[in-house]
C-alpha beads as a LAMMPS data file, in Angstrom:
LAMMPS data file: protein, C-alpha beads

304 atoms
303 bonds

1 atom types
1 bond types

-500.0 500.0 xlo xhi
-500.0 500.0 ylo yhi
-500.0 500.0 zlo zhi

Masses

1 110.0

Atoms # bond

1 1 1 281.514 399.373 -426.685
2 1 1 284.801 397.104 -426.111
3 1 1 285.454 396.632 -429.822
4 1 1 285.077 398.002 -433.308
5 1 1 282.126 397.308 -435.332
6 1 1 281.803 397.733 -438.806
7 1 1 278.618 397.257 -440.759
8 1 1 276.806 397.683 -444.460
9 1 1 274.153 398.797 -445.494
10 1 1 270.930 397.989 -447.003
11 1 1 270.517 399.518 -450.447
12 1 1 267.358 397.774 -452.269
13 1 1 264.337 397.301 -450.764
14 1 1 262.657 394.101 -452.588
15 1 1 266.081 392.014 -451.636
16 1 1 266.396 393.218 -447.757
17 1 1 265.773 388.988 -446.838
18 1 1 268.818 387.609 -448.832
19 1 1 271.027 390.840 -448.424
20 1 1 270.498 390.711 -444.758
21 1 1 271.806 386.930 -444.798
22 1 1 274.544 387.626 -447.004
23 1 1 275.859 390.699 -444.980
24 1 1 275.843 388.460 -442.023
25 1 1 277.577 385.603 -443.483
26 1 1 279.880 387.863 -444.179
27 1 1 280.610 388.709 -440.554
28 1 1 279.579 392.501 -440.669
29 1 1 278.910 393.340 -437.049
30 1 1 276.103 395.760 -438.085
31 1 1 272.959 396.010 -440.769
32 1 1 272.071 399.748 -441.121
33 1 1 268.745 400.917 -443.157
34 1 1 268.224 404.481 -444.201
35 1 1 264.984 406.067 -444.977
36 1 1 262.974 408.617 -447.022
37 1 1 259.203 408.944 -447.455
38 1 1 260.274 410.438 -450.733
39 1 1 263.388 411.020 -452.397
40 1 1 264.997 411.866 -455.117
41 1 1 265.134 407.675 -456.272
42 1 1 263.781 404.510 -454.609
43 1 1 263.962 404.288 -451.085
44 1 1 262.489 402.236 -448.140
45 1 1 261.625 402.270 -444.449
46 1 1 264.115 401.682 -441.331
47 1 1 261.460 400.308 -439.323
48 1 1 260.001 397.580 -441.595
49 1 1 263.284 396.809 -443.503
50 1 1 265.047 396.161 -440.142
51 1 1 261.876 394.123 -439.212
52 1 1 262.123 391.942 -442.535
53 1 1 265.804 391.358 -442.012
54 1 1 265.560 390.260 -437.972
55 1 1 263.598 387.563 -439.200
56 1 1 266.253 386.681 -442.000
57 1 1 269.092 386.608 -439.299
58 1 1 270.682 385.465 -435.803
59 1 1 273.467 387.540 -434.953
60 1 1 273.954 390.787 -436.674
61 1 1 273.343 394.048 -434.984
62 1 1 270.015 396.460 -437.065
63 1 1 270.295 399.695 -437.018
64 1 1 268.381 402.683 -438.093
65 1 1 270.980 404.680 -440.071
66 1 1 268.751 406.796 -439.777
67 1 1 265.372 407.053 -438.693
68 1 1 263.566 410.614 -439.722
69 1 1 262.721 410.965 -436.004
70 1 1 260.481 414.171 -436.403
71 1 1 258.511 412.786 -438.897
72 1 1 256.825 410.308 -436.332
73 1 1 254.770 411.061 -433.203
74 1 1 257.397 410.346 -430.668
75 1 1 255.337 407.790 -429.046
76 1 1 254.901 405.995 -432.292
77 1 1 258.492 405.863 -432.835
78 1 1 259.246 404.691 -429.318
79 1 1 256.850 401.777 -430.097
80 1 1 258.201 400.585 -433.453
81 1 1 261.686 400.584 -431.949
82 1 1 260.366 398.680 -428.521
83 1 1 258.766 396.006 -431.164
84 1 1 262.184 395.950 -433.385
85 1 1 264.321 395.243 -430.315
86 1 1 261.725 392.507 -429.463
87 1 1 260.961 390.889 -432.445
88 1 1 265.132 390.510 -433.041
89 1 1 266.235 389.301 -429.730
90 1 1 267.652 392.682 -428.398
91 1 1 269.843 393.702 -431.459
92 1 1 268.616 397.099 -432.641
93 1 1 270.303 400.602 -432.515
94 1 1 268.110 403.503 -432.938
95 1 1 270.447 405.677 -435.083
96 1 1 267.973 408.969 -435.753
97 1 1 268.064 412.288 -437.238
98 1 1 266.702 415.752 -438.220
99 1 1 266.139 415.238 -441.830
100 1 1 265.621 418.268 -444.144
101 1 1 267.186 417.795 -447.339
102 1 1 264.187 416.548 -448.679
103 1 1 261.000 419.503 -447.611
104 1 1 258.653 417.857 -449.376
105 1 1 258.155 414.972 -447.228
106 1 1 257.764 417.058 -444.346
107 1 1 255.341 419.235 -445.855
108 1 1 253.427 415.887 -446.885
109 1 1 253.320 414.336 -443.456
110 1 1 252.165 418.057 -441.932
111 1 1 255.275 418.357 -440.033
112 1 1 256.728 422.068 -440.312
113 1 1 260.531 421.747 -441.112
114 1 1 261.587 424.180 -439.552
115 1 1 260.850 422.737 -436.183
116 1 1 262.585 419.342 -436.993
117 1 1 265.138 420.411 -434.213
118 1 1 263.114 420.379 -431.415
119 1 1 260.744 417.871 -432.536
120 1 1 263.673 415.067 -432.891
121 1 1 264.850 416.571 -429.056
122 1 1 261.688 416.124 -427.545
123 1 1 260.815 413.046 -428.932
124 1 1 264.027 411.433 -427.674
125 1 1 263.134 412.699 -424.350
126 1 1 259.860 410.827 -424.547
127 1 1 261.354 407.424 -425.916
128 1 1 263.735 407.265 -423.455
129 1 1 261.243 407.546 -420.736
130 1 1 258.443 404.889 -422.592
131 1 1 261.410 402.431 -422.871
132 1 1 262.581 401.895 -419.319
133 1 1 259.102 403.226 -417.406
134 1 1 255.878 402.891 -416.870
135 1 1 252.819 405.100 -416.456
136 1 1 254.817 407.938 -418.175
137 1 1 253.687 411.636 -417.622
138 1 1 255.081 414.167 -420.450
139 1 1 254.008 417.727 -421.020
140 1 1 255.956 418.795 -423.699
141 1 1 255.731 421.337 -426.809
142 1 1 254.625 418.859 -429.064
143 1 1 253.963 415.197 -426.727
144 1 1 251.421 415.058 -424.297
145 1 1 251.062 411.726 -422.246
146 1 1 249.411 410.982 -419.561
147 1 1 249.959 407.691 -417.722
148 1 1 251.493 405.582 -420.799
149 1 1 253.021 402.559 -420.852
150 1 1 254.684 399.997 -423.636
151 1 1 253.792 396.583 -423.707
152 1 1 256.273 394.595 -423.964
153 1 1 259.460 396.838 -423.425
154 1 1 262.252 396.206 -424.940
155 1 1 264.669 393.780 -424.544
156 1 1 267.750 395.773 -424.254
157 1 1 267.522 397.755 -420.720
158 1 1 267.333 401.280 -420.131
159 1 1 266.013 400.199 -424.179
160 1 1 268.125 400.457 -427.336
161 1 1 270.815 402.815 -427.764
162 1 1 270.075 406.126 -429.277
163 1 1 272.469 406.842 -431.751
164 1 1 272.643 410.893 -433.059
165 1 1 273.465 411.446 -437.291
166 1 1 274.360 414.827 -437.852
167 1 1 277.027 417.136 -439.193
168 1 1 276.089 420.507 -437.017
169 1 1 276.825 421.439 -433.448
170 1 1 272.995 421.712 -432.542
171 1 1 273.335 417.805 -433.496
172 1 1 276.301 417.470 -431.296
173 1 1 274.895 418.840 -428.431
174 1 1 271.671 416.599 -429.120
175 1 1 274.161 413.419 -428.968
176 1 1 275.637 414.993 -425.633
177 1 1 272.784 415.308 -423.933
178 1 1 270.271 413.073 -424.992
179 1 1 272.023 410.313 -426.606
180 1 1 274.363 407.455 -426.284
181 1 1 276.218 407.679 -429.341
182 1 1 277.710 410.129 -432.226
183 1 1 277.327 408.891 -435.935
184 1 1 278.063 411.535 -437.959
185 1 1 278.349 411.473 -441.806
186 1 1 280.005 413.550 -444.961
187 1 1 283.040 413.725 -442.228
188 1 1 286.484 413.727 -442.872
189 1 1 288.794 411.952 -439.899
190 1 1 289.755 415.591 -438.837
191 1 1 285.883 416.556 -438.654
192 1 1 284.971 413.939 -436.616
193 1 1 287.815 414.084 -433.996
194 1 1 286.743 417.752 -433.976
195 1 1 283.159 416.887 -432.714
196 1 1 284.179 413.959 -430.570
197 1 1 286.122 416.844 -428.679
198 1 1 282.940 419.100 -428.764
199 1 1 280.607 416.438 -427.271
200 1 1 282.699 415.332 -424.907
201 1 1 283.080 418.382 -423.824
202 1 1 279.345 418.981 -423.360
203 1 1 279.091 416.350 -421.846
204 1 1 281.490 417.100 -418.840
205 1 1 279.467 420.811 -418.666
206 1 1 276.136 418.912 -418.012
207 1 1 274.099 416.622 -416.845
208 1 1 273.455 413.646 -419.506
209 1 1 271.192 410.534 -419.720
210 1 1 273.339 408.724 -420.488
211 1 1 276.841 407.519 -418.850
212 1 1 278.029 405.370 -421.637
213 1 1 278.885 407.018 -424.695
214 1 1 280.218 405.709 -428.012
215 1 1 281.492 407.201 -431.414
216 1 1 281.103 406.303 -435.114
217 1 1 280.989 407.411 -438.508
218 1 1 278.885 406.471 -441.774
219 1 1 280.853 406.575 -444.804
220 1 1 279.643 405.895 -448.305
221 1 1 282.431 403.381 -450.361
222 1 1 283.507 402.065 -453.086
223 1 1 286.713 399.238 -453.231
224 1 1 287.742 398.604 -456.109
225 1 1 291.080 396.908 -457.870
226 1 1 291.390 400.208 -460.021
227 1 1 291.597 403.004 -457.358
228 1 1 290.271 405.343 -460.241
229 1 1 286.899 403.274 -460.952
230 1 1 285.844 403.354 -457.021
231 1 1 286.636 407.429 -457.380
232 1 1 284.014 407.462 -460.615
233 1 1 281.570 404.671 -458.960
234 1 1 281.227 406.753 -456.036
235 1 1 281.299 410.014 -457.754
236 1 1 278.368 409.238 -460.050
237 1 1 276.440 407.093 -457.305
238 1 1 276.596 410.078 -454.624
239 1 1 275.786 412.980 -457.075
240 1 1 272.489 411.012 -458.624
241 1 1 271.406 410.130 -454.904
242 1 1 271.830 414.161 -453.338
243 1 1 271.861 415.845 -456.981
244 1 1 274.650 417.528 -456.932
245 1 1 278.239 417.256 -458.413
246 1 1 280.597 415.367 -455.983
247 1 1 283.241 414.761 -458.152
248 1 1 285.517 417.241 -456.042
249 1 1 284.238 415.411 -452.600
250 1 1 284.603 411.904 -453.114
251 1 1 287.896 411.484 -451.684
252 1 1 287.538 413.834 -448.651
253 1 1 284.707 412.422 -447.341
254 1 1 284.203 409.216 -448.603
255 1 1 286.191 405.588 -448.444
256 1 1 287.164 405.116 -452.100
257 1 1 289.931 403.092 -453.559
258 1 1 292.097 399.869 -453.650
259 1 1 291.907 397.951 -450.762
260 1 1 295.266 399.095 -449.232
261 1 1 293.789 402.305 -450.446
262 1 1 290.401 402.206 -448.004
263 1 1 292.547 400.470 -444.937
264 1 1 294.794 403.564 -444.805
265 1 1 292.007 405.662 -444.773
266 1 1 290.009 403.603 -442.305
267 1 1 292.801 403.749 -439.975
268 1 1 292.457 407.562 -439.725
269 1 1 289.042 407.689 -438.854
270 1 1 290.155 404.340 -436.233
271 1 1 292.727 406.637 -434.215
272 1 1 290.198 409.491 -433.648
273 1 1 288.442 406.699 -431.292
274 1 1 285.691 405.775 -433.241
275 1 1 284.254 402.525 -432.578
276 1 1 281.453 402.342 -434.619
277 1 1 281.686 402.730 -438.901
278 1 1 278.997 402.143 -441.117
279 1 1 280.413 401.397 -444.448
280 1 1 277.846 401.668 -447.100
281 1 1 278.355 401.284 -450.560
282 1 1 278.310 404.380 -452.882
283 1 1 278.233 402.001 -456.646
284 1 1 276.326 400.870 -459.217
285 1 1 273.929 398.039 -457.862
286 1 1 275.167 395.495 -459.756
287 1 1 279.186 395.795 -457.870
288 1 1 276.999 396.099 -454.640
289 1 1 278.410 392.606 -453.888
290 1 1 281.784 392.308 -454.696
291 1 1 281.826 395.892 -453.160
292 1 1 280.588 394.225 -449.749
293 1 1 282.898 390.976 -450.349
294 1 1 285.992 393.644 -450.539
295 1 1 285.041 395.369 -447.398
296 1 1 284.604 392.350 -445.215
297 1 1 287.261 390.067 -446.717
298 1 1 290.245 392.606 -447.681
299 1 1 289.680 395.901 -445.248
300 1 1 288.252 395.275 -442.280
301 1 1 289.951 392.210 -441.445
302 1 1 293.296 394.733 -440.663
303 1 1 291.025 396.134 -437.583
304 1 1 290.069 392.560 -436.033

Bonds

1 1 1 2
2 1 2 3
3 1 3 4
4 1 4 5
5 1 5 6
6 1 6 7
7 1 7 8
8 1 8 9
9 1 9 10
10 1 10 11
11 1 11 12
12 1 12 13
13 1 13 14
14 1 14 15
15 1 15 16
16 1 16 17
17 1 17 18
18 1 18 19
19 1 19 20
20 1 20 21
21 1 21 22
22 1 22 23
23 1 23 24
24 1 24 25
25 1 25 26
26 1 26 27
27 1 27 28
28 1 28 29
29 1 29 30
30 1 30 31
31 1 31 32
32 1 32 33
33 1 33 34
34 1 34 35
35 1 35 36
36 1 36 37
37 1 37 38
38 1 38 39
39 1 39 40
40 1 40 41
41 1 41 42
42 1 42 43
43 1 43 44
44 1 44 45
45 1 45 46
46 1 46 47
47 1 47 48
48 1 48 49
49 1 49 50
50 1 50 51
51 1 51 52
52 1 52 53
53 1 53 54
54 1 54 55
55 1 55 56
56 1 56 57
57 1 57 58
58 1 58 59
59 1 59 60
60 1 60 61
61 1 61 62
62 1 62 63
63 1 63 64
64 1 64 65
65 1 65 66
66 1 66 67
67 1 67 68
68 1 68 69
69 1 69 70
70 1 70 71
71 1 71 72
72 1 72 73
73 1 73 74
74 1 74 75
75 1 75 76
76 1 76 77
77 1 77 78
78 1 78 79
79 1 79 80
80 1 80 81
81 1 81 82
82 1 82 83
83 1 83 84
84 1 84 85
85 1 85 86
86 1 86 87
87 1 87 88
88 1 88 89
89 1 89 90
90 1 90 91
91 1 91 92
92 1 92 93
93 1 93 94
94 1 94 95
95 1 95 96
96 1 96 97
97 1 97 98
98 1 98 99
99 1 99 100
100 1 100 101
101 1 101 102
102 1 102 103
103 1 103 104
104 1 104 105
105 1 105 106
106 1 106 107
107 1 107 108
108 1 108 109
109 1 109 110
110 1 110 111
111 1 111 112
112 1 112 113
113 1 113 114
114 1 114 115
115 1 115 116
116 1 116 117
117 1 117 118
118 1 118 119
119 1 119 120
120 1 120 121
121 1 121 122
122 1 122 123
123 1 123 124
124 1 124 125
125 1 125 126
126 1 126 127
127 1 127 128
128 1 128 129
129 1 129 130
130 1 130 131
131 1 131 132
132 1 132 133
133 1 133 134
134 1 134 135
135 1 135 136
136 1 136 137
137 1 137 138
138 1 138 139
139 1 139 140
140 1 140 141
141 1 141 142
142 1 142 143
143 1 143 144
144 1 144 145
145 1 145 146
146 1 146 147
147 1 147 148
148 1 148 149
149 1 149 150
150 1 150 151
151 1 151 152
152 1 152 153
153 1 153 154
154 1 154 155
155 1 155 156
156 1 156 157
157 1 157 158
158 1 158 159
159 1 159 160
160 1 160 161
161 1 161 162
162 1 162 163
163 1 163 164
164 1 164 165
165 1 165 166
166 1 166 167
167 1 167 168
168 1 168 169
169 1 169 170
170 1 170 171
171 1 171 172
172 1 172 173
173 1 173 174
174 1 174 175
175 1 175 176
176 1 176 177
177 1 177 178
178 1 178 179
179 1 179 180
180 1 180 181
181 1 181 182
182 1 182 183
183 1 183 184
184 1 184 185
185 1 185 186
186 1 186 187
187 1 187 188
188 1 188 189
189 1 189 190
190 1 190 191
191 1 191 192
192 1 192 193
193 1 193 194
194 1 194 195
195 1 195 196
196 1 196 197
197 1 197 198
198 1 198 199
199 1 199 200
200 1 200 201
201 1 201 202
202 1 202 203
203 1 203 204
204 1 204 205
205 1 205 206
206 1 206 207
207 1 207 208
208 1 208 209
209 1 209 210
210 1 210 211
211 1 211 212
212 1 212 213
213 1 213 214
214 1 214 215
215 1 215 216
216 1 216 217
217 1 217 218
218 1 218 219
219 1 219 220
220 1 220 221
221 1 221 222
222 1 222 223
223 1 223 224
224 1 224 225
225 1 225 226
226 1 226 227
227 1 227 228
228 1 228 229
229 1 229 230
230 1 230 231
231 1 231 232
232 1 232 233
233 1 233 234
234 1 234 235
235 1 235 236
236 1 236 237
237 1 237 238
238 1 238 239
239 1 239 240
240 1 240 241
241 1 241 242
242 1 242 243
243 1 243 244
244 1 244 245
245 1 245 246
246 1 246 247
247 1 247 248
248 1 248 249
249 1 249 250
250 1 250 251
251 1 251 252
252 1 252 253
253 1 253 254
254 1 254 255
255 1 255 256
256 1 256 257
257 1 257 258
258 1 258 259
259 1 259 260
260 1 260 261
261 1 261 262
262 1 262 263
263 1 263 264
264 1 264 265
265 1 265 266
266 1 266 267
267 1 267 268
268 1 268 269
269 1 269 270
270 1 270 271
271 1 271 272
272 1 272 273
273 1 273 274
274 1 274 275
275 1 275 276
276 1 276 277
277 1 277 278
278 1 278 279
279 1 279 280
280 1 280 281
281 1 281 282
282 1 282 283
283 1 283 284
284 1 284 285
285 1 285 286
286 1 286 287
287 1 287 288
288 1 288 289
289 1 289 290
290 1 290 291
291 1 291 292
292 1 292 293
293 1 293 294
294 1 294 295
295 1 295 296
296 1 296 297
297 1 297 298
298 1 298 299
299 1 299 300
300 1 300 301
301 1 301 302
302 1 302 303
303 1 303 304
């Protein structure tokens, strides 16, 4: 990746068209779309957000931010994201992850949670393989396939990047080995030059799929004029969305402030050698915009 990208991310699911358009117009390099099948408020679907909003757009990256990976058959998954990447011209990045906060959902879909781990590892075995082969043989644990192929493949070749969201060193070593990228999240700029060191030295220990390898971050913010209304906005936001108090958390591991505020902090997680940073906002939906408008017109622009 030869330059820094910064993206948003969707929050609504009834608006994804127009909110799409608007994050492009406002030259965000990246769309990212969470997911849930349940949670603990509304939430939507990576797959057919992303879908909806390739259709609203030209230019802007989609990514998965993140895709429950174990919570689909693998060869489902490597389908959906084969479509995606064809459907939007070659623009999608498969940013997936373990999931587990929420056991409910995987108790509803039958999936055990405690084998999330080596379910997501598997699986990103398998989609690697049905994205740049054909006739594909797999005898895994939980995969079995015998001579199959995706029609059409995707666009981008050896297939989207697979992009690894975690906060664990099981999930670093996943990224090493498996993936091309590191996103992790609830990371403070020391954190995350902590794991970039751990992955990349995993990666010079072993054999990897994958000789290009990028780093990023996805941090919840809130700009704001009044440094101590983005603290609250993202305070209350955050603690309603993962039920719990993060009133003491906010400004470790999320981008809260003024403007000149959220540039100095951005600039920290910058010089650990990130090049990717997903900069959702953590506020009430109805500053969503002028959150967005902040971002893109007042913060970023320092990193151009």
């Amino acid at each position: 990746m030869s330059k820094l990208l910064f993206g948003t991310g969707l929050r609504t699911v009834a608006d994804t068209a127009n909110y799409a358009r608007r994050v492009e117009n406002l030259g965000f390099d990246v769309l990212g779309c969470g997911e849930h099948v349940m949670f603990h408020g509304p939430i939507g679907n990576t797959f057919i957000q992303l879908a909806a909003a390739a259709g609203a757009t030209e230019r802007i990256k989609l990514m998965s931010t993140i895709a429950l990976l174990p919570l689909y058959p693998a060869t489902l998954a490597a389908k959906m994201g084969a479509v995606l990447d064809v459907v939007s011209g070659g623009r999608y990045l498969c940013g997936i992850g373990i999931g587990g906060e929420f056991p409910k959902e995987f108790e509803a879909c039958g999936v055990p949670v405690n084998e999330r781990g080596p379910r997501t590892t598997e699986a990103m075995q398998v989609i690697r393989r049905l994205w740049n082969e054909r006739d594909v043989t797999f005898h895994g644990r939980f995969n079995t396939l015998n001579g199959i192929t995706l029609d059409p493949p995707p666009v981008q070749q050896p297939g989207p990047p697979l992009w690894v969201a975690g906060r664990k060193e099981a999930a670093m070593r996943r990224a090493a080995l498996y993936g091309d990228g590191w996103m992790p999240y609830m990371y403070a700029p020391e954190q995350l030059a902590d794991s970039i060191a751990t992955i990349t030295k995993l990666r010079a220990e072993n054999p990897v799929a994958s000789n290009d390898f990028n780093h990023g971050i996805f941090i919840f913010s809130a700009v704001h004029r009044d440094a101590e209304v983005a603290r609250k906005m993202a305070a209350e936001r955050l603690g309603r969305q993962y039920a719990q108090n993060f009133d003491n958390l906010v400004g470790k591991y999320a981008l809260i402030g003024t403007p000149a505020d959220c540039r100095k902090r951005l600039r920290e997680y910058v010089d650990t050698g990130a090049s990717l940073f997903m900069l959702t906002p953590a506020c009430p939906d109805e500053y969503i915009d002028e959150n967005i408008r902040l971002l893109a017109e007042e913060v970023i622009p320092e990193f151009r």
